[in-house]
mmCIF file of the N, C-alpha and C atoms, coordinates in Angstrom:
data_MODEL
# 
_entry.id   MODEL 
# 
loop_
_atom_site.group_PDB 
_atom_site.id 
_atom_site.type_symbol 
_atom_site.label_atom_id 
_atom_site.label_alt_id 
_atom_site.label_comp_id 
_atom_site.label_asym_id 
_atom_site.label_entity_id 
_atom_site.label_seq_id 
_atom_site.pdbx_PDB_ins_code 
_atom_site.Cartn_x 
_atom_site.Cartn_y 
_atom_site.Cartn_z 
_atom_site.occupancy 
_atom_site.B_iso_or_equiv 
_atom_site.pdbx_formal_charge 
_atom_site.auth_seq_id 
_atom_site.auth_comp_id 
_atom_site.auth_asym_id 
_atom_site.auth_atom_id 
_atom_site.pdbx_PDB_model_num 
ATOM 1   N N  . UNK A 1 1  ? -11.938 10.781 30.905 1.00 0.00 ? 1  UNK A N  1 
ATOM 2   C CA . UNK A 1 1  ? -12.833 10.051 30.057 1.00 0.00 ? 1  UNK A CA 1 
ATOM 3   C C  . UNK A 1 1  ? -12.014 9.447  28.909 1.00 0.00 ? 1  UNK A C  1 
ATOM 4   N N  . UNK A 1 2  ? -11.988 7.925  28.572 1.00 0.00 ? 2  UNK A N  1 
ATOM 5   C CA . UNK A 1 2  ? -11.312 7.685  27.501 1.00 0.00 ? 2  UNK A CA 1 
ATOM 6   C C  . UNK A 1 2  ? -11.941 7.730  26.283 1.00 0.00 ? 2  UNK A C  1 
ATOM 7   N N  . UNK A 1 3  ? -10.961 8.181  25.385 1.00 0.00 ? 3  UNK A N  1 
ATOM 8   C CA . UNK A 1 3  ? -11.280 8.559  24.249 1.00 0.00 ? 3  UNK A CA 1 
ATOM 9   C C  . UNK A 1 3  ? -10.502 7.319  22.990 1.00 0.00 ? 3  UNK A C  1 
ATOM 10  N N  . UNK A 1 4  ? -12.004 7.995  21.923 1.00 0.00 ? 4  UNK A N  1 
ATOM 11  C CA . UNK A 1 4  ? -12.434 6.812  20.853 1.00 0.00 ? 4  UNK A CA 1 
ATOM 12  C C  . UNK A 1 4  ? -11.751 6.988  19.544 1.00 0.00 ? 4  UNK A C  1 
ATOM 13  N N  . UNK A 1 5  ? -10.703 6.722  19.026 1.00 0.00 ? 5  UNK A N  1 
ATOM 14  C CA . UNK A 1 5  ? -10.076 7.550  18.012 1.00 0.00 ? 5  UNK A CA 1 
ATOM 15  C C  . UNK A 1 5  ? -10.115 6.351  17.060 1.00 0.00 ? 5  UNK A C  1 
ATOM 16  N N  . UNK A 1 6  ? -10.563 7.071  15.880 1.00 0.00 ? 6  UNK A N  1 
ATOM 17  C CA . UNK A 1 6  ? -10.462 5.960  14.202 1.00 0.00 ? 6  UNK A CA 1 
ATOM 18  C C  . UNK A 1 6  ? -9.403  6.449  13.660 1.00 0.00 ? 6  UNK A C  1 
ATOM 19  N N  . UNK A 1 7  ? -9.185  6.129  12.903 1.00 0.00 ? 7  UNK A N  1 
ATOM 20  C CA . UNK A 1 7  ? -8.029  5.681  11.906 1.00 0.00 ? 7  UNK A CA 1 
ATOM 21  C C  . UNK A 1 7  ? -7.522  7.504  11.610 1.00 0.00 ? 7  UNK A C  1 
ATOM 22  N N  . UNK A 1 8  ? -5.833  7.486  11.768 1.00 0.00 ? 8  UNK A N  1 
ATOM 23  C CA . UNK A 1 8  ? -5.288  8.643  11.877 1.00 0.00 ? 8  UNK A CA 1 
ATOM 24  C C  . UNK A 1 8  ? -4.471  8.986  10.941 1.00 0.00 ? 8  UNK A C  1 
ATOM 25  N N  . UNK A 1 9  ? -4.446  9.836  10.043 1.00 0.00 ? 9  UNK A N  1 
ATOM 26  C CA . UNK A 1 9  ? -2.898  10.075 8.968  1.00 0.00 ? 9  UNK A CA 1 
ATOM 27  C C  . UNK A 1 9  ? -2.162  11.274 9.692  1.00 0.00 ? 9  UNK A C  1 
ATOM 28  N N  . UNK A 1 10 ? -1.162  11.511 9.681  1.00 0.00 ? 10 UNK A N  1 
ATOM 29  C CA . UNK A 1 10 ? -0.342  12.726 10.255 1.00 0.00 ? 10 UNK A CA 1 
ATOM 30  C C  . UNK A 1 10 ? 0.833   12.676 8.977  1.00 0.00 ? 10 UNK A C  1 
ATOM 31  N N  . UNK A 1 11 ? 0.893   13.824 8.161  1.00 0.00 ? 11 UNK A N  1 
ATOM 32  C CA . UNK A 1 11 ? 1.695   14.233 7.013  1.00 0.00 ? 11 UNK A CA 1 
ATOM 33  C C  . UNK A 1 11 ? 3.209   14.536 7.169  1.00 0.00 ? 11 UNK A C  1 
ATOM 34  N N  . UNK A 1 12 ? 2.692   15.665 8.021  1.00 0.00 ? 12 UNK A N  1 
ATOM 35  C CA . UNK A 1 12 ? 4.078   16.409 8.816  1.00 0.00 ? 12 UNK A CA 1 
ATOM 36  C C  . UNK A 1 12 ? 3.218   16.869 10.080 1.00 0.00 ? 12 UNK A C  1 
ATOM 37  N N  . UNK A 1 13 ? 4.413   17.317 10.848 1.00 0.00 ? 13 UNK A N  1 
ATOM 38  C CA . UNK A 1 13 ? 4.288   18.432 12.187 1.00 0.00 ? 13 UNK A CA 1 
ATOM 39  C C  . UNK A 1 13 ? 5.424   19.122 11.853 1.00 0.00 ? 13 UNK A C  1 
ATOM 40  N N  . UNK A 1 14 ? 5.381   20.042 12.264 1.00 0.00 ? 14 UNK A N  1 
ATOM 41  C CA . UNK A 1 14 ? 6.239   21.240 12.319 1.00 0.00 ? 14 UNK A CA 1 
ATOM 42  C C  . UNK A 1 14 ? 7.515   20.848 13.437 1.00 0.00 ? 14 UNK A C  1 
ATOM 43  N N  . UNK A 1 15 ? 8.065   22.143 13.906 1.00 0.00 ? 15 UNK A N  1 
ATOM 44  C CA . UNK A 1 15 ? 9.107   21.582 15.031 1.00 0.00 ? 15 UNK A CA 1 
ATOM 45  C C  . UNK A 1 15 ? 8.467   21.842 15.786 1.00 0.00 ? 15 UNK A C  1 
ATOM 46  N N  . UNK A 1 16 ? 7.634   22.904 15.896 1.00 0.00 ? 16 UNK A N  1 
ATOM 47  C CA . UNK A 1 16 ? 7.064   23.756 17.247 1.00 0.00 ? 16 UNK A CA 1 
ATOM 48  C C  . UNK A 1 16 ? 5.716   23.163 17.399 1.00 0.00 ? 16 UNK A C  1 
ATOM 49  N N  . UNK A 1 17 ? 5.225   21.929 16.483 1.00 0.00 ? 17 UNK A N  1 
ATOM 50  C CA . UNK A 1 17 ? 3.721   21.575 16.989 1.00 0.00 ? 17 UNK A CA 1 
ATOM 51  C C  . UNK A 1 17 ? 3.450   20.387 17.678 1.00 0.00 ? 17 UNK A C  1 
ATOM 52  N N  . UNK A 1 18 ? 2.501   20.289 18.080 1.00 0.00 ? 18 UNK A N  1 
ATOM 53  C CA . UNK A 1 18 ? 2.058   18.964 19.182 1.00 0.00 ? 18 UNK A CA 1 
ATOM 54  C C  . UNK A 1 18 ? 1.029   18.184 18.663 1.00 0.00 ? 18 UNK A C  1 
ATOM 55  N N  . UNK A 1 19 ? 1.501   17.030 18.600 1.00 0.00 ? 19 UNK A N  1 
ATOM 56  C CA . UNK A 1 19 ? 0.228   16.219 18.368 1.00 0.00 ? 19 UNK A CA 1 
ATOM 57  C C  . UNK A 1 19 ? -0.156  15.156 19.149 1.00 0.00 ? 19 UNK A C  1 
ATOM 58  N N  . UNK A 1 20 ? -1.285  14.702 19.685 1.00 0.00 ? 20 UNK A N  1 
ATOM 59  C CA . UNK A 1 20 ? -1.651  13.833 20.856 1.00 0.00 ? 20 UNK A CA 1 
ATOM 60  C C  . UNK A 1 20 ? -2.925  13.013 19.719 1.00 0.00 ? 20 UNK A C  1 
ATOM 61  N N  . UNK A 1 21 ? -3.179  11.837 20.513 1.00 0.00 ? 21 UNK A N  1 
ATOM 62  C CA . UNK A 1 21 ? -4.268  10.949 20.845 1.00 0.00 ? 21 UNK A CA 1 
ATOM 63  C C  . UNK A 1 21 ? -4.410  10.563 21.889 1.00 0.00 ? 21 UNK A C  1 
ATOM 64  N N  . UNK A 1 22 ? -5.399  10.970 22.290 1.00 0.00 ? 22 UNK A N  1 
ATOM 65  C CA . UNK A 1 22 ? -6.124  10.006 24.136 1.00 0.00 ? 22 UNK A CA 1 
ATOM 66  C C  . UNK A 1 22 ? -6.498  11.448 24.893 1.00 0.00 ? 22 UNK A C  1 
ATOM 67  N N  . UNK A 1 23 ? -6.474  11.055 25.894 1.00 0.00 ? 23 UNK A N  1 
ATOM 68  C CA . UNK A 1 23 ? -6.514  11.972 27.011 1.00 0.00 ? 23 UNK A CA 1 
ATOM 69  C C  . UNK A 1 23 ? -5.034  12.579 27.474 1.00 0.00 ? 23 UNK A C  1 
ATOM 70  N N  . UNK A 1 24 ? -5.684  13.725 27.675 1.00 0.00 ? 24 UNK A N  1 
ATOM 71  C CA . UNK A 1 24 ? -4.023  14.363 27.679 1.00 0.00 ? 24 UNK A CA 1 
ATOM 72  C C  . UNK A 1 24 ? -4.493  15.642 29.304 1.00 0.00 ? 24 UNK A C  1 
ATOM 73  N N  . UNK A 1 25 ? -3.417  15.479 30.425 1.00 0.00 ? 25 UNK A N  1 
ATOM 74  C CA . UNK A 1 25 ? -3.470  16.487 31.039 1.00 0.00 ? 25 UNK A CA 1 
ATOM 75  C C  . UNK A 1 25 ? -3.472  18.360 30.890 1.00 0.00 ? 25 UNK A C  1 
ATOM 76  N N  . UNK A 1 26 ? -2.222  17.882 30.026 1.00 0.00 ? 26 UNK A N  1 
ATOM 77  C CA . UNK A 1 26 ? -1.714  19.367 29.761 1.00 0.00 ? 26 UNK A CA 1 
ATOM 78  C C  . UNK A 1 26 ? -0.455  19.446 28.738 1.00 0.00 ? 26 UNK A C  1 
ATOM 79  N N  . UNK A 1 27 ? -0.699  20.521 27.552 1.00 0.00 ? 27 UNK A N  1 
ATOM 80  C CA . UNK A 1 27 ? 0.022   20.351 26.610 1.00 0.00 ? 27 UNK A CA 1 
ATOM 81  C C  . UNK A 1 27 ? 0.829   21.910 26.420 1.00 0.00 ? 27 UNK A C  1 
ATOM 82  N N  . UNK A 1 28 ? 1.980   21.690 26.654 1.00 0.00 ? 28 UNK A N  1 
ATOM 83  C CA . UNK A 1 28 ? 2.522   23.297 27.026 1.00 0.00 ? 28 UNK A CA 1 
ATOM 84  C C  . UNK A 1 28 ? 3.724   23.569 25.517 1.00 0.00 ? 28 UNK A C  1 
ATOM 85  N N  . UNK A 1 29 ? 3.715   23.418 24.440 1.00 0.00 ? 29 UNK A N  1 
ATOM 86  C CA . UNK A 1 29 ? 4.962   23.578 23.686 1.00 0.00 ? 29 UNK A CA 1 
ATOM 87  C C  . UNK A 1 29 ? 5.506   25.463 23.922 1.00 0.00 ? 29 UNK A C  1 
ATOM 88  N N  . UNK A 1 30 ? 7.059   25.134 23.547 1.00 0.00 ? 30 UNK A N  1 
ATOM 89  C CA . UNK A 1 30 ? 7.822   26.089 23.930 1.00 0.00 ? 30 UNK A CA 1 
ATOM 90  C C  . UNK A 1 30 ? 8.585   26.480 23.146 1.00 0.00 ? 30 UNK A C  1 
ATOM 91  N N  . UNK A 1 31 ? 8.522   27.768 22.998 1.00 0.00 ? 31 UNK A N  1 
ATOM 92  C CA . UNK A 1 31 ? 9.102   28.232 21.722 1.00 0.00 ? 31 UNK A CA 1 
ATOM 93  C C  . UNK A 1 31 ? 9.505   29.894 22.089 1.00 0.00 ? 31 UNK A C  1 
ATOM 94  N N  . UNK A 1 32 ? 10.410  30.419 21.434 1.00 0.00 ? 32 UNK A N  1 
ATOM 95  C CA . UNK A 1 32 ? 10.359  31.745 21.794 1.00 0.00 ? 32 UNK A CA 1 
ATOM 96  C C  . UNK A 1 32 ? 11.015  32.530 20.180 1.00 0.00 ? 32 UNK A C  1 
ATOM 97  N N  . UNK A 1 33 ? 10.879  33.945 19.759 1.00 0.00 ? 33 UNK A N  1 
ATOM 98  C CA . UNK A 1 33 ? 11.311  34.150 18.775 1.00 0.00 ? 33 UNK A CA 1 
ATOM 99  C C  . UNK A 1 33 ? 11.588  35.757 18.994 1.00 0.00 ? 33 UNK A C  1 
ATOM 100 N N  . UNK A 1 34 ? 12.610  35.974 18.134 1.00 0.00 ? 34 UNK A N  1 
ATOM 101 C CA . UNK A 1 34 ? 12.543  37.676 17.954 1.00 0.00 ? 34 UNK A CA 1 
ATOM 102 C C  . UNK A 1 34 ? 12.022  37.975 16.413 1.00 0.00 ? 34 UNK A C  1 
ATOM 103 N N  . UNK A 1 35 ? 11.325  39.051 16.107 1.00 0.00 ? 35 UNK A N  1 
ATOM 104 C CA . UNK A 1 35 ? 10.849  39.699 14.885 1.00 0.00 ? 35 UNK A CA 1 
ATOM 105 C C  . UNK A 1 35 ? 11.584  41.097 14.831 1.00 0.00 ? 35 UNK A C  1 
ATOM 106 N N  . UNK A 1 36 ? 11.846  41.014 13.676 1.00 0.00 ? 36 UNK A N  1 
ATOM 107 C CA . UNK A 1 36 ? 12.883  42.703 13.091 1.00 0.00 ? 36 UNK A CA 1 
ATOM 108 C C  . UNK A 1 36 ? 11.904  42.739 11.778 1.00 0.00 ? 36 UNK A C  1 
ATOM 109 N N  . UNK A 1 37 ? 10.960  43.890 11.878 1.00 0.00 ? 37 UNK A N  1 
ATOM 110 C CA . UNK A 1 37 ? 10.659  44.575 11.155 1.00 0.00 ? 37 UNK A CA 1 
ATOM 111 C C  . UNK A 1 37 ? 10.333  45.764 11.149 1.00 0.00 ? 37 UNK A C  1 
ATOM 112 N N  . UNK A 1 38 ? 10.265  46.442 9.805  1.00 0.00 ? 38 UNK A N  1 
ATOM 113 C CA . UNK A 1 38 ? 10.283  48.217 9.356  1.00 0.00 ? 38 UNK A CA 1 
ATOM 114 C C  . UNK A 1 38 ? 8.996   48.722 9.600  1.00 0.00 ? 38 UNK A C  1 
ATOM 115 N N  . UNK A 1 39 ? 8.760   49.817 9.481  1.00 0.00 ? 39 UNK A N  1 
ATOM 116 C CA . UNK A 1 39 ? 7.616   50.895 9.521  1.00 0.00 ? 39 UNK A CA 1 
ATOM 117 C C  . UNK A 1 39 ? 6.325   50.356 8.519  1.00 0.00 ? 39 UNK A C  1 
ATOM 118 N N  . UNK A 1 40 ? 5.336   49.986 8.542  1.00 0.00 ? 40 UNK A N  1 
ATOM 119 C CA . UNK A 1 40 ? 4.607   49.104 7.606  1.00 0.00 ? 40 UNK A CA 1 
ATOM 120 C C  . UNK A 1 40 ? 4.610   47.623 7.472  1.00 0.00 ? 40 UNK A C  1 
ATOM 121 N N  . UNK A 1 41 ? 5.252   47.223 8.347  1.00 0.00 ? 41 UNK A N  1 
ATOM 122 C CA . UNK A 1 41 ? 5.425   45.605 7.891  1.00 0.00 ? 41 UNK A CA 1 
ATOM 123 C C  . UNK A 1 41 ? 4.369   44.761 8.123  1.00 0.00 ? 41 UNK A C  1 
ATOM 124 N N  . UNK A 1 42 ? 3.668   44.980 9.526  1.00 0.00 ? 42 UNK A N  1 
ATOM 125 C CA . UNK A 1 42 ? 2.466   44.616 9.526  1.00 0.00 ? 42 UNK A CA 1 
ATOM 126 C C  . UNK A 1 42 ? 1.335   45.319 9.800  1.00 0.00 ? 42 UNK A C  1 
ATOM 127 N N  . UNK A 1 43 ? 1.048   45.996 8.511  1.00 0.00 ? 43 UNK A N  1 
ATOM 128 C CA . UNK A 1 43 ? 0.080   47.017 8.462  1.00 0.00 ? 43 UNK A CA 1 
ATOM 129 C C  . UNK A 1 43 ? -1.546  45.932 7.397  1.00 0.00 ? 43 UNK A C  1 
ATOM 130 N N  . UNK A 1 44 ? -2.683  45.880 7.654  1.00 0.00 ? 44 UNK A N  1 
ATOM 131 C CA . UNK A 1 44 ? -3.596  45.091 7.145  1.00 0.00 ? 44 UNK A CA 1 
ATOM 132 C C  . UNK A 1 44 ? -4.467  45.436 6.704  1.00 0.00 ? 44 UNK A C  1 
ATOM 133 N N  . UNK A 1 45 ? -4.509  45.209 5.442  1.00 0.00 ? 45 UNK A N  1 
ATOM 134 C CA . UNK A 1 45 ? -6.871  46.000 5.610  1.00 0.00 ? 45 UNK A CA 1 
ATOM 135 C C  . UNK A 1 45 ? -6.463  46.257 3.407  1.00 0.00 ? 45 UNK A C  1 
ATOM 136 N N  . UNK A 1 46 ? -7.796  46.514 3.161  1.00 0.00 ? 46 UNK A N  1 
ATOM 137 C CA . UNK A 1 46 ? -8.140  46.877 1.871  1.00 0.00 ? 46 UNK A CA 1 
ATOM 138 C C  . UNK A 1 46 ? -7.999  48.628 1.405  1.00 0.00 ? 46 UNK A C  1 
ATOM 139 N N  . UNK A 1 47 ? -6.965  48.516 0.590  1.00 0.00 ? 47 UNK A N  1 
ATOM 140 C CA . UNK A 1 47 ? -6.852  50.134 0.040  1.00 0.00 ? 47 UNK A CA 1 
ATOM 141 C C  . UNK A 1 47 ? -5.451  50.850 1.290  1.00 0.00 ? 47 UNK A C  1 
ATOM 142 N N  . UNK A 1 48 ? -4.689  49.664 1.379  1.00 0.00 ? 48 UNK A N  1 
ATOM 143 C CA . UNK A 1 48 ? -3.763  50.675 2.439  1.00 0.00 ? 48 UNK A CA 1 
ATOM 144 C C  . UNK A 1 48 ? -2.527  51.788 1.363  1.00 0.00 ? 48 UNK A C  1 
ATOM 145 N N  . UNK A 1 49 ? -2.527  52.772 2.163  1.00 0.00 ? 49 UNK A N  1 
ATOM 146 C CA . UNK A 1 49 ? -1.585  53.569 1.612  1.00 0.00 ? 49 UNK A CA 1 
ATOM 147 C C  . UNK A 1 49 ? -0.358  53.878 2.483  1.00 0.00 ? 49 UNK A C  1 
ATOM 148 N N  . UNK A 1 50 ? 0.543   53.447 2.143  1.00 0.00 ? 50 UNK A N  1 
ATOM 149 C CA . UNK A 1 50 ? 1.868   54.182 3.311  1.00 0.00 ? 50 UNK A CA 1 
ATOM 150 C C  . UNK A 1 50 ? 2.808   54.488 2.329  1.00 0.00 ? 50 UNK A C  1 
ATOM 151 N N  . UNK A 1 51 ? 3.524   55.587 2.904  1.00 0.00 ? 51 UNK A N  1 
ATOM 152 C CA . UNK A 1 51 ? 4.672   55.824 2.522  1.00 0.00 ? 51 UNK A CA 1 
ATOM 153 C C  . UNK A 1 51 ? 5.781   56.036 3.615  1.00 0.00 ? 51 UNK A C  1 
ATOM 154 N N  . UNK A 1 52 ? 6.734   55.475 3.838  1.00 0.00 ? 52 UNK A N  1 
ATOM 155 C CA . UNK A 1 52 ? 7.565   54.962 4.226  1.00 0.00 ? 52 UNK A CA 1 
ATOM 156 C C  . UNK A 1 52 ? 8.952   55.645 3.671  1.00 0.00 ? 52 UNK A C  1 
ATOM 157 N N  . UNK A 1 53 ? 9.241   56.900 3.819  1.00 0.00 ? 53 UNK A N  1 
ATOM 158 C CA . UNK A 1 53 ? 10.650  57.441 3.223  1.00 0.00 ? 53 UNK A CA 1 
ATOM 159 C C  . UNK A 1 53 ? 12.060  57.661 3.888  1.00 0.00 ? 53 UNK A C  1 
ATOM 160 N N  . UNK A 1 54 ? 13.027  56.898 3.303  1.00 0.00 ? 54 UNK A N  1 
ATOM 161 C CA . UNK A 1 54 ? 14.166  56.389 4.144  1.00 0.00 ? 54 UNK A CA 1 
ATOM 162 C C  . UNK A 1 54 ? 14.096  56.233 5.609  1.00 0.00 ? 54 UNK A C  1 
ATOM 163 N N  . UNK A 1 55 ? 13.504  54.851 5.668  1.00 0.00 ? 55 UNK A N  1 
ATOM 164 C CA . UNK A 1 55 ? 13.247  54.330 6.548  1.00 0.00 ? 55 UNK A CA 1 
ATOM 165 C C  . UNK A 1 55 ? 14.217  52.927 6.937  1.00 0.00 ? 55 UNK A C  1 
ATOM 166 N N  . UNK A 1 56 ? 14.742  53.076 7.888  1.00 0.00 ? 56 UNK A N  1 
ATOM 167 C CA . UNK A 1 56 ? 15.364  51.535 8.029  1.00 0.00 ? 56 UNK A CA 1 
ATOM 168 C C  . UNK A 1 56 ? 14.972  51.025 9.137  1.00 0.00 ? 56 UNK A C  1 
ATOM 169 N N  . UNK A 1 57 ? 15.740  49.915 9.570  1.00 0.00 ? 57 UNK A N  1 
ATOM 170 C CA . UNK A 1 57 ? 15.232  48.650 10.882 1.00 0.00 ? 57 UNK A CA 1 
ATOM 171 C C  . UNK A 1 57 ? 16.367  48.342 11.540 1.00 0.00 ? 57 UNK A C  1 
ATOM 172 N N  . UNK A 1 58 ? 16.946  49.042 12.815 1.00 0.00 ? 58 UNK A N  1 
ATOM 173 C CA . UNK A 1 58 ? 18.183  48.572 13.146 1.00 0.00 ? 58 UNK A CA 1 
ATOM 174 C C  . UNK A 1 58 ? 18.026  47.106 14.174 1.00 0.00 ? 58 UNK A C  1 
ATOM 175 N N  . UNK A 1 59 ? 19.037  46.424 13.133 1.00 0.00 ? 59 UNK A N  1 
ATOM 176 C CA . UNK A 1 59 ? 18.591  45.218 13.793 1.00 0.00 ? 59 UNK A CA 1 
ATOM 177 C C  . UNK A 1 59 ? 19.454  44.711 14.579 1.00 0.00 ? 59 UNK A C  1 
ATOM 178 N N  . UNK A 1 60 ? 20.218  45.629 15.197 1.00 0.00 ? 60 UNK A N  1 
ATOM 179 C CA . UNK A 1 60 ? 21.470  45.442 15.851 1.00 0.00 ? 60 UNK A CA 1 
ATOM 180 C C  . UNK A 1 60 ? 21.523  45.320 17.773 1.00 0.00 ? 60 UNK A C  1 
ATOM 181 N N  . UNK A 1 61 ? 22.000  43.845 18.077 1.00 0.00 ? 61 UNK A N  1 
ATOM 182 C CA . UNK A 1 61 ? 21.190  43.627 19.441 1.00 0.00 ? 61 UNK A CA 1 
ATOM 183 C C  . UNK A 1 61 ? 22.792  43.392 20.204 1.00 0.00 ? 61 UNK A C  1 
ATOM 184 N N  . UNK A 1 62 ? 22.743  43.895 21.238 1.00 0.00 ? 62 UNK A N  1 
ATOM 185 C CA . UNK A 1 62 ? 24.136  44.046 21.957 1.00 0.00 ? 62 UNK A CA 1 
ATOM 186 C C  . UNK A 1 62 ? 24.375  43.149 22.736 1.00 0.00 ? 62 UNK A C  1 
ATOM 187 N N  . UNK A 1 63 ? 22.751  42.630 23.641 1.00 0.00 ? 63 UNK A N  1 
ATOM 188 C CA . UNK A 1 63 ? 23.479  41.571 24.660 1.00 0.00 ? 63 UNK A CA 1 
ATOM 189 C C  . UNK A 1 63 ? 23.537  40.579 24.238 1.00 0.00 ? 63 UNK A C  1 
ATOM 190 N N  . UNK A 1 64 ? 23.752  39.338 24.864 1.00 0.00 ? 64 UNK A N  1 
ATOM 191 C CA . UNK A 1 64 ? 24.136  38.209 23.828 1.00 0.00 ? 64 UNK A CA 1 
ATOM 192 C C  . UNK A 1 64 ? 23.313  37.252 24.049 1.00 0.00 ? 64 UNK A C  1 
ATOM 193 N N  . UNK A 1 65 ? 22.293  37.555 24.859 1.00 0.00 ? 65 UNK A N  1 
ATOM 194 C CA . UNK A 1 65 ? 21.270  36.197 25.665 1.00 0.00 ? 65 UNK A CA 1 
ATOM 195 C C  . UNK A 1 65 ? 20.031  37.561 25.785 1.00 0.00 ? 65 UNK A C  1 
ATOM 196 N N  . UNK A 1 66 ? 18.954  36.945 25.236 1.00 0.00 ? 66 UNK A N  1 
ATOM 197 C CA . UNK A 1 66 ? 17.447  37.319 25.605 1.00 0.00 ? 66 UNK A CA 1 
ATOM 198 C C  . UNK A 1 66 ? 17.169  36.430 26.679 1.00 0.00 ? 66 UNK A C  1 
ATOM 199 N N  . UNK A 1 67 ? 15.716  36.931 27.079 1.00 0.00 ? 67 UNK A N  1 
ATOM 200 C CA . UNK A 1 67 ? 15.541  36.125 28.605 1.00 0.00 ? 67 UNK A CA 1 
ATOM 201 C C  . UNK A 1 67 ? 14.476  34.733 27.614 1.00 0.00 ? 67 UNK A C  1 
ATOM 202 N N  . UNK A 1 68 ? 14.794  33.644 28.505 1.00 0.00 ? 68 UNK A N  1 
ATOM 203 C CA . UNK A 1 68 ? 14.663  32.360 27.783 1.00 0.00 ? 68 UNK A CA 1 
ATOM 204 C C  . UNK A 1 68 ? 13.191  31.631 28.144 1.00 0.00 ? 68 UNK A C  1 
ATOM 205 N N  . UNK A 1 69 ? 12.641  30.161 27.726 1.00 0.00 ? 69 UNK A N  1 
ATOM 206 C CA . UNK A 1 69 ? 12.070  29.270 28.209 1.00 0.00 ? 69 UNK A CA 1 
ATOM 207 C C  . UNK A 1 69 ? 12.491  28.572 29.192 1.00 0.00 ? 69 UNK A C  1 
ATOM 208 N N  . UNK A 1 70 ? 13.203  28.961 30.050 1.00 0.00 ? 70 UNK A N  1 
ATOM 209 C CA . UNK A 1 70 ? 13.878  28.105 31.017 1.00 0.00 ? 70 UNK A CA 1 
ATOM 210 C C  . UNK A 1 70 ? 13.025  27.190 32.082 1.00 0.00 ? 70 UNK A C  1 
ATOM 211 N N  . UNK A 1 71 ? 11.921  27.921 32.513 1.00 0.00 ? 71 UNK A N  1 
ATOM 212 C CA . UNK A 1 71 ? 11.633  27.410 33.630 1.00 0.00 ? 71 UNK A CA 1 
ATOM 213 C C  . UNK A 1 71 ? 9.751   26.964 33.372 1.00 0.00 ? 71 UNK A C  1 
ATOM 214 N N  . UNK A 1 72 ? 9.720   27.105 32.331 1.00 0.00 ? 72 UNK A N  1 
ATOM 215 C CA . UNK A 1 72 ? 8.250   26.693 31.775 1.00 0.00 ? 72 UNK A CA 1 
ATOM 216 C C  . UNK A 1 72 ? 7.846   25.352 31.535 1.00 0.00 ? 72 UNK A C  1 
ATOM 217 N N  . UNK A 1 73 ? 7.825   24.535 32.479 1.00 0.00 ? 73 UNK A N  1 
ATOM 218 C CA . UNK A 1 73 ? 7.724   23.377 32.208 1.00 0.00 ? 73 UNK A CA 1 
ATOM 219 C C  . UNK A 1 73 ? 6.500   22.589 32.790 1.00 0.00 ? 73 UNK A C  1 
# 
């Protein structure tokens, strides 16, 4: 079905975002990430209490390649 689009501003996009007008089949962006965090890091809510005593985050990764976006297309 074609589509009716008025007048458009676009500010920024990010690296990782997509932006279309019209008809679009299929919109797949690809991205992959690692997160290193400690005991509490994403803990959520009203009145949280933690204690956390000598606690660390070993962020130490041996192989040299995680498995990738390779074939997601």
């Amino acid at each position: 079905m074609p589509a009716i689009v008025g007048a458009v501003q676009v500010i920024s996009i990010s690296s990782s975002g997509v932006f279309n007008i019209g008809d679009v089949y299929k919109i797949m962006p690809r991205t992959n990430a690692k997160t290193f965090a400690g005991a509490g890091s994403f803990n959520t809510g009203d009145g949280m209490v933690i204690y956390n005593n000598k606690n660390t985050t070993n962020a130490f990764d041996q192989d040299g390649v995680d498995q990738g976006n390779y074939f997601n297309a």
